[in-house]
C-alpha positions as CSV (number, residue, x, y, z in Angstrom):
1,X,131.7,50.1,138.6
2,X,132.9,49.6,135.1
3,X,135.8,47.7,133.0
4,X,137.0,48.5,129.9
5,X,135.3,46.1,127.4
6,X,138.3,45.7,125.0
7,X,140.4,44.0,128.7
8,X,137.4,42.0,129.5
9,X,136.9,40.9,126.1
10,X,140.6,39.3,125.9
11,X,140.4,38.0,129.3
12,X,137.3,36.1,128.5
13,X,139.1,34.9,125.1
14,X,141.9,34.3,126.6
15,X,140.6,32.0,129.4
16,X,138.2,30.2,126.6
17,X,141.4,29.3,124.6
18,X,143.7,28.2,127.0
19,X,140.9,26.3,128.9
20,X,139.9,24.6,125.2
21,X,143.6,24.0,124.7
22,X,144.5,22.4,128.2
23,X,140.9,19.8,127.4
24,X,142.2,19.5,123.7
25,X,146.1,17.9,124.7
26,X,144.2,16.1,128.1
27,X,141.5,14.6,125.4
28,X,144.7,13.9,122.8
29,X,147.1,12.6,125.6
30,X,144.0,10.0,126.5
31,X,143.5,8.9,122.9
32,X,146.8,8.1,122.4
33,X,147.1,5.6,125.1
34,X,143.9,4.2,124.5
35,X,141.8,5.4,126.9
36,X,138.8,5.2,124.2
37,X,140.3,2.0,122.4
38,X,138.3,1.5,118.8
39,X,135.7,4.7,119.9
40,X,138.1,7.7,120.0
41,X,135.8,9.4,117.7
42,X,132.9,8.8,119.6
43,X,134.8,10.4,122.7
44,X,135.6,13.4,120.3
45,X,132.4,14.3,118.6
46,X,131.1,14.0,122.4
47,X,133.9,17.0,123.0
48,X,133.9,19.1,120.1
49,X,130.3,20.6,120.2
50,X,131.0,21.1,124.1
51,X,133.7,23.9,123.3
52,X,133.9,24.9,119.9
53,X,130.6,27.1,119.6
54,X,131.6,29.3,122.3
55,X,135.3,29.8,120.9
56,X,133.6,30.4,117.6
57,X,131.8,33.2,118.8
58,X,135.0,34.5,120.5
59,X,136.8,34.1,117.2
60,X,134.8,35.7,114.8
61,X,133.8,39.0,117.4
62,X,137.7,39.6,118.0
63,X,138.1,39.3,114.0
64,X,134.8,42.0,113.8
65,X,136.7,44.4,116.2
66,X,139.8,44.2,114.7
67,X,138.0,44.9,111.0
68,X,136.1,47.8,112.9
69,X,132.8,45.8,112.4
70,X,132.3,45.1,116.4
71,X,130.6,46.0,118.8
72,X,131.3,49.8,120.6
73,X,130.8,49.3,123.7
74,X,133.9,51.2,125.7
75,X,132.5,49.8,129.3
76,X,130.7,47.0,131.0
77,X,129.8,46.7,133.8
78,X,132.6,45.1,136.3
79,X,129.4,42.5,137.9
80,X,129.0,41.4,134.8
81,X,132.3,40.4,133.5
82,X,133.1,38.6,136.7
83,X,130.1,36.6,136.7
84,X,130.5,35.8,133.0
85,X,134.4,35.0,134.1
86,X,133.5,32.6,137.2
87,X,130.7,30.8,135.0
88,X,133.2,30.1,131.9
89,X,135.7,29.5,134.6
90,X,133.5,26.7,136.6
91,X,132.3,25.6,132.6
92,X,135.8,24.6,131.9
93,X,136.8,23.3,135.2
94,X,133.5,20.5,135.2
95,X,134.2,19.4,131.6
96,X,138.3,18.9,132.8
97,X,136.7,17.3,136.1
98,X,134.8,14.9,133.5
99,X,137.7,13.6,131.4
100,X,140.5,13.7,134.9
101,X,137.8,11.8,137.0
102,X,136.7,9.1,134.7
103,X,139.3,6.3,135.2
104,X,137.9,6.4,138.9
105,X,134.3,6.0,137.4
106,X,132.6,2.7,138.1
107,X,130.5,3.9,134.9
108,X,132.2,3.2,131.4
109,X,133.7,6.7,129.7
110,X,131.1,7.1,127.3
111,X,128.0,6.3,129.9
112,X,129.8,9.3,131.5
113,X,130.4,11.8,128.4
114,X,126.5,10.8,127.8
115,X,125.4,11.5,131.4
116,X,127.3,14.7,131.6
117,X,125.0,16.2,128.9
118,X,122.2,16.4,131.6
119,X,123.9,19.0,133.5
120,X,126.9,20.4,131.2
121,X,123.9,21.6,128.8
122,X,122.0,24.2,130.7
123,X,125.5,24.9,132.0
124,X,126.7,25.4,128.5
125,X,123.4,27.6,128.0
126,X,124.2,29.8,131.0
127,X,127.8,30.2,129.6
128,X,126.5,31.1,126.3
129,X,124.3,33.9,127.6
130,X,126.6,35.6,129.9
131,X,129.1,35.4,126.7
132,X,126.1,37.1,124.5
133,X,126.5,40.2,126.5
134,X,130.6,40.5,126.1
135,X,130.5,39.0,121.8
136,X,127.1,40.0,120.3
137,X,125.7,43.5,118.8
138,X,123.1,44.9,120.3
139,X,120.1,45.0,117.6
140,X,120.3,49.0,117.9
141,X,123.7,48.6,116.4
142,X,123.2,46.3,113.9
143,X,120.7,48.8,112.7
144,X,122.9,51.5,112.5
145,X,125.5,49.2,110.7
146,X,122.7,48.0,107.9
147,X,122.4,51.6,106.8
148,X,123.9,52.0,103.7
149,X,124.7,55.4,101.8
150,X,124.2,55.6,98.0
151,X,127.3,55.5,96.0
152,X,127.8,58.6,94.4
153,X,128.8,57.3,91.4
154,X,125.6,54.9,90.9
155,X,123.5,57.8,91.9
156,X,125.1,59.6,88.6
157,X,124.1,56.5,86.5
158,X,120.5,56.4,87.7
159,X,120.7,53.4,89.5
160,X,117.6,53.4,91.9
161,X,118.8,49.9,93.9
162,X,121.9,52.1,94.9
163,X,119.6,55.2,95.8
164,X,117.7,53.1,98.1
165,X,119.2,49.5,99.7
166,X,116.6,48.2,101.4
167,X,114.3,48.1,98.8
């Protein structure tokens, strides 16, 4: 069975964002009272690399396919999309888990944040693959994009470089 890749595309985007935004205001809501006290940043530079490179990705692909650049996929396969759903899905839920659970920690916050890395990491890696298939061009289509045509009017002007790019 098959989906329409432009619906799973903003499904996926949209679960990334509002997942990101829900950890942003919780991680913004516990700075402001202090939960970090003098190592707020520390607590933040901890967060930042845990989200942002898969929202990047999302960000600059849905700017591709609006420019036309993206890639042309019509269909993917419904398996697929679900399992790259429930994985992003379970991603966002641990790292919320992480921040909601810690005031009933017996370990301090930032023993926590640094333990977590040991299993959010491959979890991340996981995410990050499944994500590959929905926001990255196949190499067959990057090919097809590199090929440039000459421009007529360099071609006039004897302009080899424009007669042949890739040299």
């Amino acid at each position: 069975m098959t989906l329409p890749m432009s619906n799973c595309k903003r499904k996926l985007a949209t679960l990334w964002f509002s997942g990101a935004g829900v950890l942003f205001f919780v991680l913004l809501l516990q700075t402001i009272f202090g939960r970090y006290g003098n190592r707020s940043p520390d607590a933040w530079s901890w967060f930042l690399p845990t989200i942002l490179p898969t929202l990047s990705l999302v960000i600059g692909v849905l700017v591709m396919d609006v420019l036309g650049k993206g890639l042309r996929a019509i269909v993917v396969d419904a398996f697929l999309f679900r399992l790259t759903f429930g994985i992003s899905t379970a991603y966002l839920v641990a790292v919320l888990l992480l921040f909601l659970l810690q005031p009933f920690s017996t370990v301090s916050p930032f023993d926590l944040l640094n333990q977590s890395n040991l299993w959010l990491g491959p979890f991340q890696g996981l995410v990050a693959a499944a994500m590959g298939a929905f926001f990255v061009k196949s190499p067959e289509e990057s090919q097809e994009k590199a090929h440039v045509e000459p421009q007529p009017s360099a071609a006039l002007d004897g302009d080899s470089a424009a007669l042949h790019p890739h040299q």
